[in-house]
N, C-alpha and C positions, 0 to 999 in steps of 0.2 A: 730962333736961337735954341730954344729947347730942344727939338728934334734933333738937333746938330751934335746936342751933346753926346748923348748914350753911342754915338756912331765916333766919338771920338777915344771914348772910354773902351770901346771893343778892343778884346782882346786881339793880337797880330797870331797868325796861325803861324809854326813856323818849321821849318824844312826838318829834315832828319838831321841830318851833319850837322845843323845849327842845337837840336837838340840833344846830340852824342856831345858837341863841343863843351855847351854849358853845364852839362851832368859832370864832365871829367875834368874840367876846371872847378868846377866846386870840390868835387873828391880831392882832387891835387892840393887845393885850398885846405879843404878840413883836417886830411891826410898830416899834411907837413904840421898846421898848427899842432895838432896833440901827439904829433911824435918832437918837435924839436918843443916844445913844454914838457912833456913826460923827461927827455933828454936832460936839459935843463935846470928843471926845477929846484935842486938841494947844491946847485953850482954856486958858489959864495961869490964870486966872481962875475956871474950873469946873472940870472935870476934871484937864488937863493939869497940874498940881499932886499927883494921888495916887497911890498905886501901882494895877497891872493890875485886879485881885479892888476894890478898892475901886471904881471906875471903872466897873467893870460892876455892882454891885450898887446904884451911883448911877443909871445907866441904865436899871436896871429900878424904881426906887425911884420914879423922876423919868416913867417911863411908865405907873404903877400909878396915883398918888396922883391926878390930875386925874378920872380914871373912878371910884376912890369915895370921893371929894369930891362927885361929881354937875356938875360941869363938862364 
């Protein structure tokens, strides 16, 4: 059982396209969060209304959802 372990914990090597994919989905991901918060932030109406920690977890909330929706 022990030997089994560390061979389950190994890292999965992973193709290029797979690693172009998950780089430019993060960016898209990070990208959108602190430009629609920067956008946002002093909107009385959207944000400007909550406290700091709320705010940003709108911002990422508000940058995630449109990518898996499929929009």
């Amino acid at each position: 059982m022990a030997d089994a372990l560390p061979q389950r914990l190994a890292l999965v090597e992973v193709g290029h396209d797979t690693r172009i994919m998950l780089l430019g989905t993060a960016a898209a991901i990070v990208f959108g969060w602190v430009a629609i918060t920067v956008l946002e932030w002093h909107n009385p109406h959207t944000f400007g209304a909550m406290p700091v920690p709320e705010r940003l977890l709108n911002g990422l909330f508000s940058s995630i959802s449109p990518r898996t929706a499929g929009l």
